[in-house]
C-alpha positions in Angstrom: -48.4 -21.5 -4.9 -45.6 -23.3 -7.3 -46.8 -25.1 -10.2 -47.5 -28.6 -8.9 -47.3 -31.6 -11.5 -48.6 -34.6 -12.0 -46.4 -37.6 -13.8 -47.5 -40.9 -14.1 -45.1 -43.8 -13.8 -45.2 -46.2 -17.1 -43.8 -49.1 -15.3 -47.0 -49.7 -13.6 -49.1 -49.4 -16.7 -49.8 -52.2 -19.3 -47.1 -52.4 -20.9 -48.8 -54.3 -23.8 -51.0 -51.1 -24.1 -48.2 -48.7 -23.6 -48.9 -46.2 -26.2 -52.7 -46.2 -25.5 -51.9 -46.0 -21.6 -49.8 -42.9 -21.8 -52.2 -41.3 -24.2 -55.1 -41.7 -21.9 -53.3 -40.5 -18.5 -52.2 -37.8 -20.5 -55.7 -36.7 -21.9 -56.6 -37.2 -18.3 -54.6 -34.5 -16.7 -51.4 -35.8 -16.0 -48.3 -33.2 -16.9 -45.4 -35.4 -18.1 -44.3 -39.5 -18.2 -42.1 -40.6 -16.3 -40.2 -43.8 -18.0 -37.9 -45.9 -15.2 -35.1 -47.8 -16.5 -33.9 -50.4 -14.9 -30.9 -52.7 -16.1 -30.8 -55.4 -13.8 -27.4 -54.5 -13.0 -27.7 -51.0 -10.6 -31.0 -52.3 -9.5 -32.6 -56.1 -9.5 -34.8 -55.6 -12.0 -35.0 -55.1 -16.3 -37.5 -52.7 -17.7 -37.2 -50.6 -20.8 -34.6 -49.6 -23.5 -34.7 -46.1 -25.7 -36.3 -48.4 -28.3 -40.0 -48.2 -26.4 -39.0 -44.1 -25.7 -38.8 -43.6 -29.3 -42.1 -46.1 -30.2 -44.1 -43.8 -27.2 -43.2 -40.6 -29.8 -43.8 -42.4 -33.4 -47.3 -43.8 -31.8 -48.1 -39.4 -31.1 -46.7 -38.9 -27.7 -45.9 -35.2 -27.5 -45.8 -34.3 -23.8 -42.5 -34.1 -21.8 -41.1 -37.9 -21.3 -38.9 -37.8 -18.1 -36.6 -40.8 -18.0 -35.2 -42.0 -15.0 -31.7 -43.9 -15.5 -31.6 -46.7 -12.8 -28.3 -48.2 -14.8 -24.5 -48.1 -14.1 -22.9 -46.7 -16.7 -25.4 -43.9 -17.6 -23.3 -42.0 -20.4 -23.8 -44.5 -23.3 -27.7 -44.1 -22.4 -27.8 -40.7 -22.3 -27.1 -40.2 -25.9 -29.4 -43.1 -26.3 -32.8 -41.6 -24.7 -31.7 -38.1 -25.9 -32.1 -39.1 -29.4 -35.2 -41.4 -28.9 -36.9 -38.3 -27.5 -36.9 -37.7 -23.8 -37.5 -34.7 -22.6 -35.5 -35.1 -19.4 -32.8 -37.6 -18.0 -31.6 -38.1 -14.8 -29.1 -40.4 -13.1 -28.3 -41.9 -9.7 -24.7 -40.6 -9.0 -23.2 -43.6 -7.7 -23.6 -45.2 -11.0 -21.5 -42.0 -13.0 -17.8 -41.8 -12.5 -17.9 -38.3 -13.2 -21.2 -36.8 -12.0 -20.1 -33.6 -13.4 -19.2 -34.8 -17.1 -23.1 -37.2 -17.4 -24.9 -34.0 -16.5 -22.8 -32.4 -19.1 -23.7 -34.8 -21.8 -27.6 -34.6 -21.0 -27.7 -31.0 -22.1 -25.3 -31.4 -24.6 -28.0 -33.4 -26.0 -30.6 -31.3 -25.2 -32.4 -32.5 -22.5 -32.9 -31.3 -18.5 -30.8 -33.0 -15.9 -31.6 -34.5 -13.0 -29.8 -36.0 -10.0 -31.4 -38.8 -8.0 -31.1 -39.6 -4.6 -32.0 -42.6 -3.0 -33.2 -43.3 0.6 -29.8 -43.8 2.1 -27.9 -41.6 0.2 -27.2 -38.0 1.2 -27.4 -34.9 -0.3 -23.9 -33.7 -0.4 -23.1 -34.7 -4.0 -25.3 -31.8 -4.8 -22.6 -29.6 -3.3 -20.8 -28.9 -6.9 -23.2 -29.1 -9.4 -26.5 -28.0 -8.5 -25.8 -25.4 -11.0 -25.5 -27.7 -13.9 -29.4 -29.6 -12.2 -33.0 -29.1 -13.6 -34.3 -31.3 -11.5 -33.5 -33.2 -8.2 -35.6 -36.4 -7.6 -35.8 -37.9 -4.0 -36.1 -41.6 -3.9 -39.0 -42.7 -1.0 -38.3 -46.4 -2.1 -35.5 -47.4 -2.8 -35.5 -48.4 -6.2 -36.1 -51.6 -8.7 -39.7 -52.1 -8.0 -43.2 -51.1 -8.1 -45.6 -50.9 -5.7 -43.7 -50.0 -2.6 -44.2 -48.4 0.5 -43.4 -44.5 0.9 -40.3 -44.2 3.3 -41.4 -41.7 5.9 -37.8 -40.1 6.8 -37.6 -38.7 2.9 -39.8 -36.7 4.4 -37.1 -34.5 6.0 -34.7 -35.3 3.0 -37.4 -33.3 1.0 -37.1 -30.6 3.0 -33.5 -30.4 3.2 -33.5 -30.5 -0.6 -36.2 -27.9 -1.3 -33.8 -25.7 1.5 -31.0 -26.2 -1.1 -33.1 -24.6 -4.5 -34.5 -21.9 -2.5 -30.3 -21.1 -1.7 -29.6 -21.0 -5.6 -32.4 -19.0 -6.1 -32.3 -21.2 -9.4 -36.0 -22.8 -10.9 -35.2 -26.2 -10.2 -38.0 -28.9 -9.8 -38.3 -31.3 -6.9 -39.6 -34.7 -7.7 -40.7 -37.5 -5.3 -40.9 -41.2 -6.3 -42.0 -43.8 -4.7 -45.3 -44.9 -2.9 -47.0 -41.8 -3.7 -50.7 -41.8 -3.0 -53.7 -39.6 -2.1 -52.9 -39.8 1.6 -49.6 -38.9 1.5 -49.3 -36.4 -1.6 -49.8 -33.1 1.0 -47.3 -34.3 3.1 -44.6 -34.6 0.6 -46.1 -31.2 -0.9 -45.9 -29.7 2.3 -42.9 -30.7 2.4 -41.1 -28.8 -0.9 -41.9 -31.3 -4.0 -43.9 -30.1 -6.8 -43.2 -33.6 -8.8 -45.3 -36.2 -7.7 -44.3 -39.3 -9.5 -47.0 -42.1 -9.1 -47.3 -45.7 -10.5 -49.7 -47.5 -9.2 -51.8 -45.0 -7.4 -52.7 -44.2 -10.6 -52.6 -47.1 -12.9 -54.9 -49.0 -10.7 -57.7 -46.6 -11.6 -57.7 -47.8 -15.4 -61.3 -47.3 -15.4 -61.5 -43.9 -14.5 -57.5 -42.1 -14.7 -59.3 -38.6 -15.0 -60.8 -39.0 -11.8 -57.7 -40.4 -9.4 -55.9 -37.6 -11.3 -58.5 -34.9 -9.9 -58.1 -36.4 -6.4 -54.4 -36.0 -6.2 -54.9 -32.4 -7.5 -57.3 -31.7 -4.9 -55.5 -33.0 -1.9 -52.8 -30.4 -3.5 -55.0 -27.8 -3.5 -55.1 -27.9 -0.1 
């Protein structure tokens, strides 16, 4: 079985409580944080900057911070989130002039790099540099907001994608994003992720995060 993980999004937390709110879905089982930012630009909507990256480390935050770059460009950011700690940085690559070089510059800095793909877009810019990719996250929303519905068809994108790794032969991770909930969470394992990215699943549980976490590890179990 591959080494399913758990990471809760931070932009359905409170984010007046951030630093407590990742510390407590961490203690509760979760693997790794993921941090979406939006720039009101690539997507309608304004989150976070790499100042509230770097305040999640100084208030004690150790485990892996994977930041999700919904902004057009990406390359000034990348430096940006590298240095205020993240762990691992991926892009959308309509917003990167040259997919190749950002990819580059994330491991330059010494993070993981990841390539997402929304709902509508296909797979072929994986073509020529899934060698240079950590991770490959499939969009089943398409992006800006919380809360959404799970797209059924990124069912079969998943698929496709996890057909892709298994070609390189390379330990890439598949993450999904996006509506991600205890009834759907075999599906999408059944279908090749081992990233489940979930917001408000989770964060709507603030009275008992250890136990939704279980759940979702049960219904992977299976």
């Amino acid at each position: 079985m591959r080494d399913y993980l758990i990471a809760p999004s931070l932009l359905s937390a409170d984010f007046a409580r951030l630093g407590e709110e990742a510390d407590a879905v961490i203690k509760a089982g979760a693997d790794l944080l993921h941090l979406d930012v939006m720039d009101n630009h690539y997507v309608p909507n304004l989150t976070v900057g790499p100042l509230v990256c770097e305040a999640l480390r100084n208030y004690g935050i150790t485990a892996p911070i994977d930041v999700h770059l919904m902004t057009r460009p990406v390359d000034r950011l990348i430096a940006d989130f590298a240095k205020a700690g993240a762990s691992l940085i991926s892009f959308h690559p309509e917003a990167s002039d040259h997919v190749d070089r950002s990819l580059n510059l994330i491991r330059k800095h010494g993070c993981k790099a990841g390539i997402a793909i929304n709902p509508a877009t296909t797979l072929h810019c994986l073509e020529y540099v899934i060698d240079q990719v950590d991770l490959i996250l499939i969009m089943s929303v398409n992006p800006g907001f919380g809360g959404q519905t799970f797209i059924p068809s990124t069912l079969e994108k998943i698929k496709k994608a996890r057909e892709l790794i298994s070609a390189t032969g390379r330990d890439i991770r598949l993450a999904v994003d996006g509506g991600i909930k205890l009834d759907n969470v075999y599906d999408v394992a059944k279908a090749g992720a081992d990233i489940f990215i979930a917001g408000s699943a989770i964060f709507k549980h603030a009275d008992n995060y250890e136990k939704i976490i279980r759940q979702l590890r049960q219904e992977l179990k299976k």
